[in-house]
DSSP file (Angstrom, degrees, kcal/mol; ACC not computed):
  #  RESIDUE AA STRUCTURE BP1 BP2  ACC     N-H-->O    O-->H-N    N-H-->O    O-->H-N    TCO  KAPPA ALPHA  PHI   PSI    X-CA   Y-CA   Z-CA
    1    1 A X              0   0    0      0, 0.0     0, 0.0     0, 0.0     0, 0.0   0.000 360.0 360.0 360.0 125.4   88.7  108.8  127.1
    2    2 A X     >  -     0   0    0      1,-0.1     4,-1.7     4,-0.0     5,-0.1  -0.269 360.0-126.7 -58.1 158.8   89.3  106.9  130.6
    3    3 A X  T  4 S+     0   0    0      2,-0.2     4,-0.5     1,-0.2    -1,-0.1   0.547 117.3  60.8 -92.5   9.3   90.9  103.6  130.3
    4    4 A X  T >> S+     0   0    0      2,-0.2     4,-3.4     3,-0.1     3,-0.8   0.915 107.0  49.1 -84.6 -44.8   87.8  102.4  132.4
    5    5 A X  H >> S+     0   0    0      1,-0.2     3,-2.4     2,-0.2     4,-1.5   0.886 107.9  52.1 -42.2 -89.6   85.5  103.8  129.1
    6    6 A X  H 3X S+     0   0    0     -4,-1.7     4,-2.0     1,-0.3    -1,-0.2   0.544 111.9  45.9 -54.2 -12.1   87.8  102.0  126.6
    7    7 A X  H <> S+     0   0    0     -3,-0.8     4,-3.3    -4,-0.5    -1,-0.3   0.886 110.9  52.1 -81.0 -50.5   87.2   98.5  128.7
    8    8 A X  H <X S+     0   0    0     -4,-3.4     4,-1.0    -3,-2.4    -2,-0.2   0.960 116.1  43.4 -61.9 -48.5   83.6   99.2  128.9
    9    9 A X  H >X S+     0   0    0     -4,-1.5     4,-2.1    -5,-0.3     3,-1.1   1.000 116.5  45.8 -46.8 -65.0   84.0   99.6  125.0
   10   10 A X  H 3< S+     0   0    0     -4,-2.0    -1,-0.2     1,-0.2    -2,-0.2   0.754 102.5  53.2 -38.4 -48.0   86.0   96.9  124.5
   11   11 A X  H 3< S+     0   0    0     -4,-3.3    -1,-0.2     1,-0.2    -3,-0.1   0.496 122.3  41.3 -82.1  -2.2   84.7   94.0  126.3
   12   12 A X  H << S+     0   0    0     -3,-1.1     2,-0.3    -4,-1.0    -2,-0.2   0.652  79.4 103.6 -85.9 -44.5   81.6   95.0  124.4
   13   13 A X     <  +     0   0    0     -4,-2.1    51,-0.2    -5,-0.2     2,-0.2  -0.513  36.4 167.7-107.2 112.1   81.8   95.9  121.2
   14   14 A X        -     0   0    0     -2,-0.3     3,-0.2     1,-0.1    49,-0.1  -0.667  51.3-102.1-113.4 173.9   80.8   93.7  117.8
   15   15 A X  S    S+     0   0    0      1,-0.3     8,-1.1    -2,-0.2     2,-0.7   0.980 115.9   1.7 -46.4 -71.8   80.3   94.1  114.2
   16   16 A X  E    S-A   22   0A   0      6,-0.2    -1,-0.3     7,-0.1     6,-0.2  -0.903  81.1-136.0-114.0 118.9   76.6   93.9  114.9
   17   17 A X  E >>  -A   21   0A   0      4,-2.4     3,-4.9    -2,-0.7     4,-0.7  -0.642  45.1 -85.0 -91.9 167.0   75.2   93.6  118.5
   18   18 A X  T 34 S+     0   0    0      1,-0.2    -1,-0.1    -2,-0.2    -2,-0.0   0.704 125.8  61.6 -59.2 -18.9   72.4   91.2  119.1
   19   19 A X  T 34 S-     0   0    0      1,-0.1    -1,-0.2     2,-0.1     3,-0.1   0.689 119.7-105.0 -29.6 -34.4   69.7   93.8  118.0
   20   20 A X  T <4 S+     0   0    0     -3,-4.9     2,-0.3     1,-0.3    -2,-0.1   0.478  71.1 151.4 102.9   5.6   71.1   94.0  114.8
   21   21 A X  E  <  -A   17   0A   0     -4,-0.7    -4,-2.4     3,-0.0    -1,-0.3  -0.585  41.8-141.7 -76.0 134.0   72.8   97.6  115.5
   22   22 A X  E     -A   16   0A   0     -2,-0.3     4,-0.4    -6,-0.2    -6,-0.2  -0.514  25.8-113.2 -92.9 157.2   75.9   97.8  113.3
   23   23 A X  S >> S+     0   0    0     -8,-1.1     3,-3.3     1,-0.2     4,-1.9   0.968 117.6  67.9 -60.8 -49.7   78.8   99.8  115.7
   24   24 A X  G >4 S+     0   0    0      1,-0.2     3,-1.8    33,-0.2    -1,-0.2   0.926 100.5  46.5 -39.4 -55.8   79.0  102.5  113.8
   25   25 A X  G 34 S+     0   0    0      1,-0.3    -1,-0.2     3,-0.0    -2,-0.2   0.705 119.4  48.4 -39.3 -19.0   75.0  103.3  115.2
   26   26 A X  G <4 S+     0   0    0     -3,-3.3     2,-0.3    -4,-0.4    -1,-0.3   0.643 106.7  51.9-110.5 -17.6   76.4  102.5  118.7
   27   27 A X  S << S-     0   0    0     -4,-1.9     2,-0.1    -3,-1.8     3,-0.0  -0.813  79.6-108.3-126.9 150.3   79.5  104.4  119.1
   28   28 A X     >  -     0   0    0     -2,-0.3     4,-1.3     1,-0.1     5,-0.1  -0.551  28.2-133.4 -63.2 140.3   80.9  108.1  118.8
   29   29 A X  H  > S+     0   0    0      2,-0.2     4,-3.9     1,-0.1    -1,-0.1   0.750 110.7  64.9 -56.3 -22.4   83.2  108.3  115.6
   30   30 A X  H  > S+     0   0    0      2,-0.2     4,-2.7     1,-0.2     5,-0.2   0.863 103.2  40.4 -82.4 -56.2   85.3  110.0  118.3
   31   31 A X  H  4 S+     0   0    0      2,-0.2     4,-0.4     1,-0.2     5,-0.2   0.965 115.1  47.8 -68.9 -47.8   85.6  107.0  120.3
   32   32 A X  H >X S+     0   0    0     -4,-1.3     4,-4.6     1,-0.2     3,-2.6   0.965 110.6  55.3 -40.2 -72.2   86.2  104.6  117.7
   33   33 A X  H 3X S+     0   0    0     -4,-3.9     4,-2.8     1,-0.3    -1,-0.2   0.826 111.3  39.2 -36.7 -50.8   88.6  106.9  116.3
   34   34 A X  H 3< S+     0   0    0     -4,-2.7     4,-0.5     1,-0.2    -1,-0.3   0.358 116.1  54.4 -86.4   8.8   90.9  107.3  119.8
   35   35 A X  H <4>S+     0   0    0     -3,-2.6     5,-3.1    -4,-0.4     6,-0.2   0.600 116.2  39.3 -93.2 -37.7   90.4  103.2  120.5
   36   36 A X  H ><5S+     0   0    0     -4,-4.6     3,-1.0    -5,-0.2    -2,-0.2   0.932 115.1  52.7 -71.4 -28.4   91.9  102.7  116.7
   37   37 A X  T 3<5S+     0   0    0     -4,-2.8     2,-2.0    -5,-0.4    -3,-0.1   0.979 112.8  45.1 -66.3 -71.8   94.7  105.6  117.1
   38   38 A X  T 3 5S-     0   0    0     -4,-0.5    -1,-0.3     1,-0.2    -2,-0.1   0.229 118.6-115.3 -70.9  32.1   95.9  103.9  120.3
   39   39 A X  T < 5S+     0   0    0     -2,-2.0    -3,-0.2    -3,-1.0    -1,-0.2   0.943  81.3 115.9  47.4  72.8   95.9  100.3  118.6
   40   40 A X  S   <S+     0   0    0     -5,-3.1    27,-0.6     1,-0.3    28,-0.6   0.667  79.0  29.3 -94.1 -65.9   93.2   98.5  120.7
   41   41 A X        -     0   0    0     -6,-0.2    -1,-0.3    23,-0.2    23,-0.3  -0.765  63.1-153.4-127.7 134.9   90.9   98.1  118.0
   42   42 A X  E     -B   63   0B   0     21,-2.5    21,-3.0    -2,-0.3     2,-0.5  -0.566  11.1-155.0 -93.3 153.1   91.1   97.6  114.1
   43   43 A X  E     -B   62   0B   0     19,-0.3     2,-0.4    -2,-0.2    19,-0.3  -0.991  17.5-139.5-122.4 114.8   88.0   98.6  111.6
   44   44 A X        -     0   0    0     17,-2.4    17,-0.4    -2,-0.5     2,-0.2  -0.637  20.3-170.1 -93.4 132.7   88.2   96.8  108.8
   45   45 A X        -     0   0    0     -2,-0.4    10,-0.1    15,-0.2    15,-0.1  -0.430  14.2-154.7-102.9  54.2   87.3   99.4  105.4
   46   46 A X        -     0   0    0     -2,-0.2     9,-1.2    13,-0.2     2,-0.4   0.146   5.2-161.4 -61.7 163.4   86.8   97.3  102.4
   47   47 A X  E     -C   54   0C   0      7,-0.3     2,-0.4     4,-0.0     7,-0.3  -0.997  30.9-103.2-130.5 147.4   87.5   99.1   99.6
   48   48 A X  E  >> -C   53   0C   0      5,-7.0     4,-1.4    -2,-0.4     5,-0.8  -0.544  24.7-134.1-104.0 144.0   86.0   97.5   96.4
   49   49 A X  T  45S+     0   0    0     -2,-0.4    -1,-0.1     2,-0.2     0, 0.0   0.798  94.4  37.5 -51.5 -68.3   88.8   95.6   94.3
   50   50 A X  T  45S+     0   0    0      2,-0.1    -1,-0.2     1,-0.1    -2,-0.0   0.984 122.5  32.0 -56.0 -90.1   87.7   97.1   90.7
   51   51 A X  T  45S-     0   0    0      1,-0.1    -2,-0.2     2,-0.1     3,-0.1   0.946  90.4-136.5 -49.3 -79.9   86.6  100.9   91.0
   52   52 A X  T  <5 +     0   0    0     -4,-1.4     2,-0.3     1,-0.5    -3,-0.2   0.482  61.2 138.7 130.2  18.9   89.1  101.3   93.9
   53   53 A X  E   < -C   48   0C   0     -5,-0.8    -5,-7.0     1,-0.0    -1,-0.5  -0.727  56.7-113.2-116.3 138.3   85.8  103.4   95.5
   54   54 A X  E     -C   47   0C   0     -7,-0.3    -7,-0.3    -2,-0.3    -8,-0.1  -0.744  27.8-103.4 -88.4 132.8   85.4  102.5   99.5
   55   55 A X        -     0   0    0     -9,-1.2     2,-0.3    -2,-0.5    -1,-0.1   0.075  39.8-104.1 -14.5 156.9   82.4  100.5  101.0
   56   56 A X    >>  -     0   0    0     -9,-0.0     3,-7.9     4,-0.0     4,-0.6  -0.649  42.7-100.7-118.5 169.2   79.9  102.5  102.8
   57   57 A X  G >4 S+     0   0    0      1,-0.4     3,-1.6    -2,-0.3   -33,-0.2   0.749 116.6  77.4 -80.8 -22.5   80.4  101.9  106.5
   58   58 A X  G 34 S+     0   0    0      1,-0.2    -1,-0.4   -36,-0.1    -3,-0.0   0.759  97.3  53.2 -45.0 -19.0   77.4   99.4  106.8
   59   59 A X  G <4 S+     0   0    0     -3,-7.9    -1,-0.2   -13,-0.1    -2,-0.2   0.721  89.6  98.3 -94.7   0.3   80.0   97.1  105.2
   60   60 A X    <<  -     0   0    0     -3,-1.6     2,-0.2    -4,-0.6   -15,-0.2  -0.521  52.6-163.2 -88.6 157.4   82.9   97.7  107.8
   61   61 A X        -     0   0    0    -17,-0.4   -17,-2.4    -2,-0.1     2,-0.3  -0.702   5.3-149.8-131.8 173.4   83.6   95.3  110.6
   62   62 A X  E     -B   43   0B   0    -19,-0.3     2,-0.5    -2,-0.2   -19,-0.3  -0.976  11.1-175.3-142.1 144.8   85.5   95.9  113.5
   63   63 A X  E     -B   42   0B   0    -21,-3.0   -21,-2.5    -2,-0.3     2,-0.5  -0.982  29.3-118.7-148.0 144.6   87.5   93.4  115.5
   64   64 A X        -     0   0    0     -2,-0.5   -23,-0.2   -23,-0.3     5,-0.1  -0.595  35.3-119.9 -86.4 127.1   89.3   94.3  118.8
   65   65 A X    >>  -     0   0    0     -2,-0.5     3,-1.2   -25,-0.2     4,-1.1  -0.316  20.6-100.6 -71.3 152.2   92.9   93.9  118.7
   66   66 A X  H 3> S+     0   0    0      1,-0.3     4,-2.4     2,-0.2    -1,-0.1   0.605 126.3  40.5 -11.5 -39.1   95.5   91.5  120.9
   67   67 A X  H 3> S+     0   0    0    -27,-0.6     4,-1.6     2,-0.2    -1,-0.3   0.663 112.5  53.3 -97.2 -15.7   96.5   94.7  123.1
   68   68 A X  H <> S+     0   0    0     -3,-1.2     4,-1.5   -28,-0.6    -2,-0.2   0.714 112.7  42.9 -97.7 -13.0   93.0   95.8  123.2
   69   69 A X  H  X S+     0   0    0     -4,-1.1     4,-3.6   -29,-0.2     5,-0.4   0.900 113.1  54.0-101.7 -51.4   92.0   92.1  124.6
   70   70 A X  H  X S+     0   0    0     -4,-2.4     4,-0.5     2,-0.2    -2,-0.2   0.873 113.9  48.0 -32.5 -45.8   95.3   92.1  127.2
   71   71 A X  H  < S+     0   0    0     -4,-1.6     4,-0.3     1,-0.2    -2,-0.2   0.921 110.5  42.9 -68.2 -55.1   93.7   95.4  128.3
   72   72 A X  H >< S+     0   0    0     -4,-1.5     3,-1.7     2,-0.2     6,-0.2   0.962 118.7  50.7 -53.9 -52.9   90.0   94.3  128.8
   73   73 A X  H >< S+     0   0    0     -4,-3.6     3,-0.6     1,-0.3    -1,-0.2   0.755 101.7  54.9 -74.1  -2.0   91.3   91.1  130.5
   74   74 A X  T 3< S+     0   0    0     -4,-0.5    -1,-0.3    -5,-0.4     2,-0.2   0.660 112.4  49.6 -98.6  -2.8   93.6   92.6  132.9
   75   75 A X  T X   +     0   0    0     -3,-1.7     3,-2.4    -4,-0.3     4,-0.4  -0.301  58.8 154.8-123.4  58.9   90.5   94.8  134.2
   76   76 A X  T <   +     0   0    0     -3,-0.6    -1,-0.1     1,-0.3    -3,-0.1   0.405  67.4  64.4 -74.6  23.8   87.7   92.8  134.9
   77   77 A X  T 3  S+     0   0    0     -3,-0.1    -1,-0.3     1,-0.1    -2,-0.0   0.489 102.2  50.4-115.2 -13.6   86.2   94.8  137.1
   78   78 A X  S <  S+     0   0    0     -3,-2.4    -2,-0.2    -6,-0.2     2,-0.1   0.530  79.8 121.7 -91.5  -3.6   85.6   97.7  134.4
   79   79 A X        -     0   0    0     -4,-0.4   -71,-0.2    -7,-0.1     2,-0.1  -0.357  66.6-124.4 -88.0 150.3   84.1   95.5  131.8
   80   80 A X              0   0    0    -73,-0.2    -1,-0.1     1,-0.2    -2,-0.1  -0.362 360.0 360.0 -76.1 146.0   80.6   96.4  130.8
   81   81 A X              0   0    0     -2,-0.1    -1,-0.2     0, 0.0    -2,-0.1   0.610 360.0 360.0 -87.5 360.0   77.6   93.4  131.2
């Protein structure tokens, strides 16, 4: 992934965008994956307290990370409208 893709991701990318599309629906797992590996952006995975059994991925949120927001802001000219 170019680091002009991950900007476009980045400066973009919510729990839910205003449609009501949750990220997973919006993004490759693939991409997600190589944005989390390289620490832009965290996906939160609750896992529930008692049973010890993970949330199903409607419940996960996603929040873009400190390096991942230095990144976006130092390239405005890649960010997605």
């Amino acid at each position: 992934m170019t680091t002009s893709e991950q900007i476009r991701i980045l400066s973009k990318i919510t729990t839910k965008n205003e449609a009501g599309q949750h990220f997973m629906e919006i993004y490759s797992t693939e991409a997600l994956e190589a944005l989390e590996a390289d620490g832009l952006l965290t996906i939160n995975r609750p896992i529930h307290g008692a049973t010890g059994i993970s949330y199903s991925q409607e419940y996960w949120s996603v929040e873009v990370t400190d390096d991942g927001v230095a990144l976006v802001e130092a390239n405005p000219e890649d960010w997605e409208s």
